[in-house]
N, C-alpha and C positions, 0 to 999 in steps of 0.2 A: 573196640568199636568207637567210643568214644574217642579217644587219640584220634585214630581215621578221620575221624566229622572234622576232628578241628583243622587237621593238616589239606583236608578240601574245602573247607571256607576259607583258611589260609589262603589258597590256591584262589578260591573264584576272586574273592575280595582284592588280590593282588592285580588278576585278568582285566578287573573292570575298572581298577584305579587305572591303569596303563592305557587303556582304551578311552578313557576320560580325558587323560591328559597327555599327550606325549612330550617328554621333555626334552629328546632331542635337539630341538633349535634353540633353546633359553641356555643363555649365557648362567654359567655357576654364577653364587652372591660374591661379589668382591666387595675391594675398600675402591669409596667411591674417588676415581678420578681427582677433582676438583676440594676434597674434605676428606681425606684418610679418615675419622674419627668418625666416618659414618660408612654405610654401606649403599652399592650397588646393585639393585637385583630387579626384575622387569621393567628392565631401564625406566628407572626412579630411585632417587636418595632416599634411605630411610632410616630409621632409628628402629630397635627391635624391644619389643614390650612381651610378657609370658607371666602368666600362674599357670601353675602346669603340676600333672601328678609326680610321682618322687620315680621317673626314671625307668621305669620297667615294665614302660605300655610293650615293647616284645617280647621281652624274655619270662615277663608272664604270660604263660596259656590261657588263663583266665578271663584276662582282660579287654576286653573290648575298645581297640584303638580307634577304628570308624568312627564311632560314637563320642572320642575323647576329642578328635579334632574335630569333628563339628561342633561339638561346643565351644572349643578354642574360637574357631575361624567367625559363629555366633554371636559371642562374646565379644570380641574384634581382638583376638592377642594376635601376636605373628610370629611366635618364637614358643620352641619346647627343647629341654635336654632329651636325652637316651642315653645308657647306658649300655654298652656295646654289648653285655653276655658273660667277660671276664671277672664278673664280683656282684655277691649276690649277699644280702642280710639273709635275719634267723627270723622266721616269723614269730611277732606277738613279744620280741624281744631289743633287736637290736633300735638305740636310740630312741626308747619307749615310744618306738612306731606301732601303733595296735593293727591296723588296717592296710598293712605294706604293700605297695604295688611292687616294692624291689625283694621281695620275699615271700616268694610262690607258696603256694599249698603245698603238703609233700604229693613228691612224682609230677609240678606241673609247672618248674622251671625247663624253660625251651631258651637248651644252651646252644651256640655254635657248632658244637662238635655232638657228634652223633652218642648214643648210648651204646655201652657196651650190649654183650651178655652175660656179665657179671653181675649179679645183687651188689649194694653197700656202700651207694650214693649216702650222704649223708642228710640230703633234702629233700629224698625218698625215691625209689627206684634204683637202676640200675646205673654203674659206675660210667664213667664218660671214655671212649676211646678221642684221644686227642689228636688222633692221625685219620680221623674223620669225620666230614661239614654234615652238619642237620639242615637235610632239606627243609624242614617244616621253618626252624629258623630262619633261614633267608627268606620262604616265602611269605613270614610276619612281616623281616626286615625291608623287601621290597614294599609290600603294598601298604608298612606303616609310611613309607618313605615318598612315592607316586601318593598316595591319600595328603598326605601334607603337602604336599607340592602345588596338588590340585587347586587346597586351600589356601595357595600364598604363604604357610607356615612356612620358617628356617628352622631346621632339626641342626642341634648340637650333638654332635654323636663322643661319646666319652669311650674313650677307651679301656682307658684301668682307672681305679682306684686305690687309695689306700685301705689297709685292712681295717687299720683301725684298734685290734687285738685279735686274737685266738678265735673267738665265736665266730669272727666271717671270713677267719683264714679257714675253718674247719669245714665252707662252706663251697670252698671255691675248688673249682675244677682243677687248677693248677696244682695242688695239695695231692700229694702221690694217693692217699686213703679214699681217694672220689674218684682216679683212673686208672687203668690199667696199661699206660705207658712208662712205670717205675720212675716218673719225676724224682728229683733228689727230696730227700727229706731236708727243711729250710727254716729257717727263724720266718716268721710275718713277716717281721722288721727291712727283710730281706730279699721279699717278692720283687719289689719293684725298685731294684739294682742292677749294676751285672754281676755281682756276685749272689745269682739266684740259680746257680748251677745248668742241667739242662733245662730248666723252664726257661727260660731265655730263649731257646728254640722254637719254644711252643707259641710264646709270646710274640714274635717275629712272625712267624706263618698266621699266625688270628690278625694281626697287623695288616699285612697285607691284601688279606681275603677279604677284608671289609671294607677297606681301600678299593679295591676290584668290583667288588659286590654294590657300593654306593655309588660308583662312578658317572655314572648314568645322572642322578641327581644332582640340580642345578641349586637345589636348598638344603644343602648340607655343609656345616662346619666341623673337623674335625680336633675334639677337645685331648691334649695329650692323656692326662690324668688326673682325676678328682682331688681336690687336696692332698697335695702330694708332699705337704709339708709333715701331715698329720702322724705317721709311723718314725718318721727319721726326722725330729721339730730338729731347729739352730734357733733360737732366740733372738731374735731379730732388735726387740722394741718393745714398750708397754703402752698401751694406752692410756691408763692412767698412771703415775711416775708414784702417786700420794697414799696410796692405798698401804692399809699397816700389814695387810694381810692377801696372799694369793697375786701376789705383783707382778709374779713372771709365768702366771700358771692361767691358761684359757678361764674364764673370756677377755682376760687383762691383757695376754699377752699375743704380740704378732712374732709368728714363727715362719719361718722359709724352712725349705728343703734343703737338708746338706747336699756336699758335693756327691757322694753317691748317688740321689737322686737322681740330680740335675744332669751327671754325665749319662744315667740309662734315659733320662726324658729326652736327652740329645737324640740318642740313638733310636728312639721312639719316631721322632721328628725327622731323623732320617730315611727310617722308613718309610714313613708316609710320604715325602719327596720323593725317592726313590722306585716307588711303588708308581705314581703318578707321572712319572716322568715316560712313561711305558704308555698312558692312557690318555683317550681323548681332553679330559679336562680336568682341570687345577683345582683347591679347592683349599678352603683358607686354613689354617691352624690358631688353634687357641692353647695357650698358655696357663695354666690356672695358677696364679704366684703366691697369694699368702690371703690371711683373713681380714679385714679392716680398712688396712690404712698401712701404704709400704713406699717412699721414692726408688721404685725400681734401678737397678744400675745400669738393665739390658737385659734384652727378653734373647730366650733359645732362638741360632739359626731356623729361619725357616717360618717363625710364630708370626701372624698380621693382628691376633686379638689380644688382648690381655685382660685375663680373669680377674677379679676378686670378689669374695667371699664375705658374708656381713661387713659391705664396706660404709664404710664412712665416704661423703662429700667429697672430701679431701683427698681421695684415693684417685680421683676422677683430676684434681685439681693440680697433684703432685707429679701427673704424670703426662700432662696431655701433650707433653712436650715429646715424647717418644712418636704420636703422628701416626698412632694407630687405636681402633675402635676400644675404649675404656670398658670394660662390663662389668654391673652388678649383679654375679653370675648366679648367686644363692643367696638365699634370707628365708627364715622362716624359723626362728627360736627364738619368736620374740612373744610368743604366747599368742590368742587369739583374736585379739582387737585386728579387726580391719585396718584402721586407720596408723596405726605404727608402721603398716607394709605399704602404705597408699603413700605415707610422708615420706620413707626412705625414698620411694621411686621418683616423687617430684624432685628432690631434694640431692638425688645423684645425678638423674639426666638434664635438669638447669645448670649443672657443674662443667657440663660437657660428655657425660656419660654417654654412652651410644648402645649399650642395653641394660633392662634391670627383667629378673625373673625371680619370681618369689617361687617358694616351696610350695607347694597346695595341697593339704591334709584334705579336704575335701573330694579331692580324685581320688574312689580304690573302688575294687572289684565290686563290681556291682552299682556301682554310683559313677560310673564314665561322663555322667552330666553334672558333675563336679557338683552334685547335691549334700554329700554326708554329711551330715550336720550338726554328729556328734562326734566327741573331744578325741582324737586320732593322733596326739604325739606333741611334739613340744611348739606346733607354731598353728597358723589356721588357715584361712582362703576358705574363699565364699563367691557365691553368686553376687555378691554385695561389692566384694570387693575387687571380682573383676571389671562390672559395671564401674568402678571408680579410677581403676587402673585403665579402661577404654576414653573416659575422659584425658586422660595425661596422653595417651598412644594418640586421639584424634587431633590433639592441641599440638604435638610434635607434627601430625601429619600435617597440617595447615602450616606448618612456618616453612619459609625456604630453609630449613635446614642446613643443606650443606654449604651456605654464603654465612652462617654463624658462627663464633665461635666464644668461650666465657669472659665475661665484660665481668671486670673489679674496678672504674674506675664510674661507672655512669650512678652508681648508689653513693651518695656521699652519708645518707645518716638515715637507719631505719629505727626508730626506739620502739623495744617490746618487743620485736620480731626477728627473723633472719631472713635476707635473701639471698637469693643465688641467682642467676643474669647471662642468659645470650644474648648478644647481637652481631648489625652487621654494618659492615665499611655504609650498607647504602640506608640505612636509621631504621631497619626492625628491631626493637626491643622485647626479649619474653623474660617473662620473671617470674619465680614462685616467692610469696612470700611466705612463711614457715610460723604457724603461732598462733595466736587470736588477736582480730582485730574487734573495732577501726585501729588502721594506725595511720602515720605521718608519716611518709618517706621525701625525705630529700635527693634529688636525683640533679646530675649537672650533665643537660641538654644540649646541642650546639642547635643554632636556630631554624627556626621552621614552622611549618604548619603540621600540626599534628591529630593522631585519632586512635583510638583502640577502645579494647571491652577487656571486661574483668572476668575472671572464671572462676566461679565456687568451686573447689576439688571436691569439694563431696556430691552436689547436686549437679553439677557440671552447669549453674543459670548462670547466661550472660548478662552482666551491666553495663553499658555504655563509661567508658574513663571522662569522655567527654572532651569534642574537641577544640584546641586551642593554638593561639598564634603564640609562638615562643622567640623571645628578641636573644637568648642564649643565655647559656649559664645556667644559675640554682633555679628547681622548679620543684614546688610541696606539690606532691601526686598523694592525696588523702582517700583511703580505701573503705568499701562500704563493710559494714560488720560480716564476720564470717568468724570460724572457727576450723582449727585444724588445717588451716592452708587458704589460700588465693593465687591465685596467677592472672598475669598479668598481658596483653602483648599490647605492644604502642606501634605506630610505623608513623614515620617522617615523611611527609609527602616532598 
């Protein structure tokens, strides 16, 4: 009986998001026209900003997604991952997640594929037949999908993941001991290859049904795979070169995907082309490439976004030359302070960034209004901190955006602090400065009349910069005291 209830709220919830909104006529999110490094979507430039729960507002039964984007859309975020169904954690286990939204209660993950009548799922209940779609699933996937739309959300839909190890390969449907299609028996290491024997088939057919299934949605990006370096690392790089100890081993070290990967993420990305090339409308791809800080050489045929993962600045800065949307696609191991996840986001999208999404420990079952307020895993998100995060989203909203792009030459000398610097050909200036002030900034001008306000990142209170006739050249722009951030915008009249 239960099941029943949920699979018809499913259903109504889906009915009235469609009826709410018809998407129809709205062009999918593209890259905008005029600024590749940003996007397109009810015809308007934007930059996309998310705290958001860990992934698994569908394929938990549990969970209440209604509830989750309206507080999104409340909040002012415009962006949330999913996790497509293909990979699921251990509750109370994996990644000292206490409060898993991506690790159902047992018997109340809602996968893709229908349930046998066998016993000896491993996450309780009965085993998965993988040659058949779960209604109730789609109808989560739809009216999570129409419900976000509604709200202007952009859903990243992810398709696979890496394992990771043994406990969340034992978890996953594709693992012959969860279904009773006799998948091969396979190393993790090996899932997301093509030498994953006939899972590959199976993985192709989920591929394209979601492909099919979201087609209709005009705010959907499809992400190939979660850290896809994580099962099959190459050592790329170290962040720090100095360290006597753990120099090539996370969190020191940036790892890509070997070429196994990379050749089945092809074949992933041609799916998804190929699947759409059949269907009304197009829909971008993203790329997830590595953790930190990586000068890509070239993203997979077919990719418009490119991921990274705890990135650094610089990840945004190394690459902006490839001329497609930068994203700080995850963060959230950086413990509980607010303000660590508030700086990264200033601090990637003044580089040129064009989204940043923190983790939010604070969304899980039963707290869909992202209240949980107690310690849920290794990172945090708060009410606090989306309120801070919706200043940097409304400061992005205000600039012309897409006429910007990262200025290294207008700061000549910040002492005490760091900046990072959009502008444009016609004299908008945005800046975050990164630190505690007052400080001193030297900045070199060409001449003009000029004006702007200063923006506390924590309090979001405006001060006047105060305006001034500028004859060109060096200008001391001295900032009122703040702490943990200020930003900046100037315009040249």
């Amino acid at each position: 009986m239960k099941h029943l209830l949920h699979v018809l709220l499913s259903f109504l919830v889906t009915t009235v998001a469609l009826a709410q909104g018809d998407n129809t006529h709205v062009a999918p999110i593209s890259l905008h026209p005029e600024n590749p490094h940003y996007f397109l979507f009810h015809d308007r430039g934007l930059a996309l900003v998310g705290s958001g729960e860990h992934y698994g507002a569908v394929l938990n039964g549990d969970f209440d997604y209604a509830k989750y984007l309206a507080t999104l859309e409340a909040e002012g975020m415009n962006y949330t991952r999913l996790f497509g169904g293909s990979y699921v954690e251990v509750p109370g286990k994996s990644f000292g997640i206490l409060r898993n939204d991506l690790a159902p209660a047992s018997g109340r993950f809602v996968a893709p594929w229908a349930r046998s009548e066998t016993a000896g799922y491993a996450g309780g209940g009965n085993k998965f037949d993988l040659e058949k779609w779960n209604p109730e699933y789609f109808a989560r996937l739809h009216g999570f999908l129409a419900e976000a739309e509604r709200r202007k959300i952009v859903v990243e839909i992810t398709l696979f993941s890496s394992q990771y190890a043994e406990a969340q390969w034992a978890m996953s449907p594709f693992n012959r001991a969860n279904n009773v299609n006799h998948t091969d028996a396979i190393d993790w290491r090996k899932v997301n290859t093509l030498e994953n024997g006939n899972v590959l088939a199976h993985q192709e057919k989920y591929v394209r049904k979601l492909v099919r299934e979201a087609n209709r949605s005009p705010n959907v990006i499809f992400e190939i795979a979660n850290e896809p370096w994580s099962d099959r690392p190459v050592l790329a790089n170290v962040v720090n070169p100095y360290l006597f100890a753990g120099r090539d081993q996370y969190p020191n070290s940036v790892d890509l995907p070997d070429d196994l990967s990379m050749t089945w993420q092809t074949r992933v990305a041609e799916w998804i082309t190929s699947e759409e090339s059949k269907l009304p409308n197009r829909h971008l791809i993203a790329q997830n490439c590595c953790n930190f800080v990586y000068p890509m050489r070239q993203t997979i045929p077919g990719v418009s976004v490119v991921n990274f993962h705890y990135a650094y600045p610089e990840a945004a800065v190394l690459n902006y030359g490839l001329g497609k949307p930068l994203s700080y696609d995850e963060t959230g191991f950086l413990g509980r302070e607010d303000e660590k996840y508030a700086r990264q986001a200033w601090n990637f999208m003044l580089s040129g960034g064009g989204v940043f999404d923190n983790l939010d420990y604070s969304f899980s079952v039963g707290d869909e209004d992202g209240k949980d307020h107690e310690a849920n895993g290794p990172g945090g998100g708060s009410p606090e901190l989306r309120r801070r995060l919706r200043i940097l989203s409304d400061f992005l909203r205000d600039l012309p955006l897409v006429e910007m792009a990262p200025d290294f030459d207008t700061v000549q000398q910040a002492g005490g602090v760091v900046t990072h610097m959009l502008s444009s050909h016609a004299g908008e200036y945005a800046m975050y400065v990164d630190g505690d002030g007052p400080a001193e900034i030297r900045l070199k001008l060409p001449p003009g009349k000029y004006s702007g306000s200063w923006v506390d990142a924590i309090t979001g209170e405006r001060k006047d910069v105060g305006g001034f006739n500028h004859p060109g050249g060096e200008k001391i722009l001295k900032t009122p005291a703040f702490r943990n951030g200020i930003a900046a915008r100037i315009s040249r009249k």
